[in-house]
C-alpha positions as CSV (number, residue, x, y, z in Angstrom):
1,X,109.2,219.2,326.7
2,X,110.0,216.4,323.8
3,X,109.8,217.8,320.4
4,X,108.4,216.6,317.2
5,X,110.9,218.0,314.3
6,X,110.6,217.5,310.5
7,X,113.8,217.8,308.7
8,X,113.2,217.7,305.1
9,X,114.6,218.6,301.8
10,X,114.8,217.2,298.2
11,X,117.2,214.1,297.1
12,X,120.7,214.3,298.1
13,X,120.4,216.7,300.6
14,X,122.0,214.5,303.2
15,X,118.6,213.4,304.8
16,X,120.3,210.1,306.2
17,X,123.7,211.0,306.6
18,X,122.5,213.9,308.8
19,X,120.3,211.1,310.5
20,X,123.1,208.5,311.3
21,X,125.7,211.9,312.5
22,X,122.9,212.5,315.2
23,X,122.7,208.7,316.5
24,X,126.2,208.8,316.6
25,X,126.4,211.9,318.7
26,X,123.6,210.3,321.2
27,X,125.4,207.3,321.6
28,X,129.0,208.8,322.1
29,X,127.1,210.5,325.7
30,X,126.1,207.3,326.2
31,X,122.8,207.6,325.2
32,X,119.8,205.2,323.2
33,X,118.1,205.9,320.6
34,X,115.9,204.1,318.2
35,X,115.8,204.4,314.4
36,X,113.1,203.7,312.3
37,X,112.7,202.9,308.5
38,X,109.1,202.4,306.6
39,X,109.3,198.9,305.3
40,X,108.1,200.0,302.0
41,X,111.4,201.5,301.7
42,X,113.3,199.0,300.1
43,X,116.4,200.5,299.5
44,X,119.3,199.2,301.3
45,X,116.6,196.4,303.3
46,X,116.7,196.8,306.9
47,X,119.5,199.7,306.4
48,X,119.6,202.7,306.3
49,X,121.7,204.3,303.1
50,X,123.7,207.5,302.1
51,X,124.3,208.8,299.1
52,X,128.3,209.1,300.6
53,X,128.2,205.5,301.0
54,X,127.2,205.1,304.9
55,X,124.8,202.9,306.3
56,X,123.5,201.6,309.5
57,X,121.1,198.8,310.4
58,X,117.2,200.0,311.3
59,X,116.3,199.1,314.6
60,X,113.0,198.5,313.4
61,X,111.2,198.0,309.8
62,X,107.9,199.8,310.4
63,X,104.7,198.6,308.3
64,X,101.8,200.5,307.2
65,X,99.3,198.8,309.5
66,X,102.5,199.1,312.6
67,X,101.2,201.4,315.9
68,X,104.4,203.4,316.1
69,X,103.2,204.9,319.5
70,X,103.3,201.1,320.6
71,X,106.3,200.0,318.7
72,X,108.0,203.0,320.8
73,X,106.9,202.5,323.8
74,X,107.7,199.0,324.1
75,X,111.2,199.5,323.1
76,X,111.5,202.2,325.8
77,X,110.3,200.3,328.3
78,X,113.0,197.9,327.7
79,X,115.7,200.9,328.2
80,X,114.7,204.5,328.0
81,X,114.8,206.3,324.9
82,X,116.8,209.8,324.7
83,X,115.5,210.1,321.4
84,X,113.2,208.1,317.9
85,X,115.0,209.0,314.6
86,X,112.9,208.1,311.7
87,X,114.3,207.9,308.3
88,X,112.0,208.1,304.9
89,X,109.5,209.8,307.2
90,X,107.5,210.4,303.5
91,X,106.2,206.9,304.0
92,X,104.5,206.3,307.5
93,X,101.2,206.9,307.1
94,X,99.4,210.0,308.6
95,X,98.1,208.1,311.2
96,X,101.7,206.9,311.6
97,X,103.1,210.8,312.0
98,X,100.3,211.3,314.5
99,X,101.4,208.4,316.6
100,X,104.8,209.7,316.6
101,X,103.6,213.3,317.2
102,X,101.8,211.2,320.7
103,X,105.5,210.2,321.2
104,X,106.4,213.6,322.2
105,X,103.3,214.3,324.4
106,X,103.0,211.1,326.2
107,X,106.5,209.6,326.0
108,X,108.0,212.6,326.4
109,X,110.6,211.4,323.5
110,X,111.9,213.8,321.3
111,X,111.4,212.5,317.2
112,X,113.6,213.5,314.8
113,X,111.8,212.6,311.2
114,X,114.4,213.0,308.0
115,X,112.1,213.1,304.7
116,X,111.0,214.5,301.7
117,X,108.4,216.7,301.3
118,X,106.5,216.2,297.8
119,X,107.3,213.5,295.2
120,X,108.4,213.8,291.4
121,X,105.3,215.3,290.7
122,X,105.4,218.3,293.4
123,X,102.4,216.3,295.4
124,X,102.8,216.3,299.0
125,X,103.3,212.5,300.7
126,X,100.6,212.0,303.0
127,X,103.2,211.3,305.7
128,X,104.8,214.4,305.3
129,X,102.0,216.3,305.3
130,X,100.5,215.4,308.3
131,X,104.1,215.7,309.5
132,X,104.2,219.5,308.3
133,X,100.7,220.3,310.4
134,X,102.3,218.7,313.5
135,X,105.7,219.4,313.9
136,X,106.7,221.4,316.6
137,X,109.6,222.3,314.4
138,X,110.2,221.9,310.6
139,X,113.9,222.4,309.1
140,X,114.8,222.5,305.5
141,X,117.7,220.4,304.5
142,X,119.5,222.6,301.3
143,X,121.1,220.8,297.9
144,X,121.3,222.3,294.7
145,X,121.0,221.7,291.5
146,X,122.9,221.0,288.5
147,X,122.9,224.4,287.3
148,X,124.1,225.7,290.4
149,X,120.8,227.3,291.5
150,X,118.7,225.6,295.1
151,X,117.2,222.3,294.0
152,X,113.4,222.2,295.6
153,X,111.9,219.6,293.4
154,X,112.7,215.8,293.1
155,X,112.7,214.8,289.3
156,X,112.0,210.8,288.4
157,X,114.8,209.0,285.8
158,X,113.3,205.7,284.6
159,X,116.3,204.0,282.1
160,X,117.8,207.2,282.2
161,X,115.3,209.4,280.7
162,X,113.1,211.9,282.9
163,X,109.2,210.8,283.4
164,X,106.8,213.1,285.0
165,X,103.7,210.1,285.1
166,X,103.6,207.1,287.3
167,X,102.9,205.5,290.5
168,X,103.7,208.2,293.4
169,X,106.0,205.6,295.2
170,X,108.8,204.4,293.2
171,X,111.8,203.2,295.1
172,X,114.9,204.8,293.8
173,X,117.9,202.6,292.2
174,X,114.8,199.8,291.6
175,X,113.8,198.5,288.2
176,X,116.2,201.3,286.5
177,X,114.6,204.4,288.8
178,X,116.7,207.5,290.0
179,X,115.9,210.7,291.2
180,X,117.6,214.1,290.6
181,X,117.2,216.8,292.0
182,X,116.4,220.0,290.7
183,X,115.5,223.8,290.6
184,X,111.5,224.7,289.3
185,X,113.5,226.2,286.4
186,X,115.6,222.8,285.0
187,X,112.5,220.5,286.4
188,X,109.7,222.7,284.1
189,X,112.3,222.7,281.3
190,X,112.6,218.3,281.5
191,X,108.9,218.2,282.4
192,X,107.9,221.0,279.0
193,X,110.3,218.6,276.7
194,X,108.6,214.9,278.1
195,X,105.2,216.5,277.2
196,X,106.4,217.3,273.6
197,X,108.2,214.3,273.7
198,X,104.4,212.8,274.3
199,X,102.9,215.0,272.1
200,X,105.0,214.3,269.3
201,X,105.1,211.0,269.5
202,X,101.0,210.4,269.4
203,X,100.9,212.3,266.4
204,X,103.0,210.2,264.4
């Protein structure tokens, strides 16, 4: 029975490195598989990019309004599929994780979707939400942080200084945004001093 898994952990916890390792092992048995990429990820364009400076071309550019269960099952009916790798799963919409959830069930196509769970404010993505209550199987991907201890949380860098309000989407190395990540402890400390930051600030 095909499998819908959810591998996901904060920034820099080799989400697409581990992505483009498992199309390669595929395709060394000879295998197809088919990657996918939200189009409103525009990092890299129509690649996919690691942090340790790999990247491979998306097989397809998936929009929000895009039936991924169609998407798929065209391409499979041009070859068969051994398996759909989806990177910056955060981004489909929920109906998008439910179409690839109907992968697995009427495809029979195992789906692999590499993401993060909850953006620089510790919200949940609605993608990866609905990914988290339909998984078959949900895998954390480990990094740490700065201070040595297991970074959870995904902190927002805009010109270099931490910012804990904004849009939820902002892609990273765009318009002077990074992301870090962090433990709760160093991402409460950064998010205590932009308050008083605030704070202080207003009053003068």
């Amino acid at each position: 029975m095909a499998k819908l898994y959810f591998r996901y952990g904060a920034m820099n916890s080799g989400k697409s490195t581990a992505l483009m390792q498992v199309a390669h092992n595929y395709e060394e048995q000879g295998m197809r598989v088919l990657i996918l990429k939200p189009q409103v990820d525009t990092k890299g364009g129509g690649e996919l990019v690691s942090r340790l400076g790999v990247r491979r071309k998306a097989d397809l550019l998936i929009p929000p309004e895009t039936d991924v269960f169609e998407a798929v099952r065209q391409a499979n009916s041009t070859a068969a599929l051994a398996c759909v790798l989806c990177d910056e799963s955060q981004f489909f919409t929920p109906e998008q994780a439910e179409q690839l959830f109907m992968v697995t069930v009427d495809l029979n196509i195992p789906v692999i979707c590499y993401g993060l769970r909850a953006d620089f404010s510790l919200k949940g993505f609605p993608g990866s939400t609905r990914l988290l209550e339909l998984a078959h199987t949900i895998e954390e991907m480990k990094t740490i942080c700065t201070c040595g201890r297991k970074a959870i949380c995904n902190c927002r860098k805009v010109n270099g200084r931490f910012v804990f309000e904004g849009e939820q989407v902002a892609i990273d190395l765009e318009n002077d945004v990074q992301y870090v990540s962090m433990c709760p402890q160093c991402y409460f400390k950064a998010k205590r001093a932009f308050y008083a930051e605030k704070a202080a600030s207003q009053a003068d």
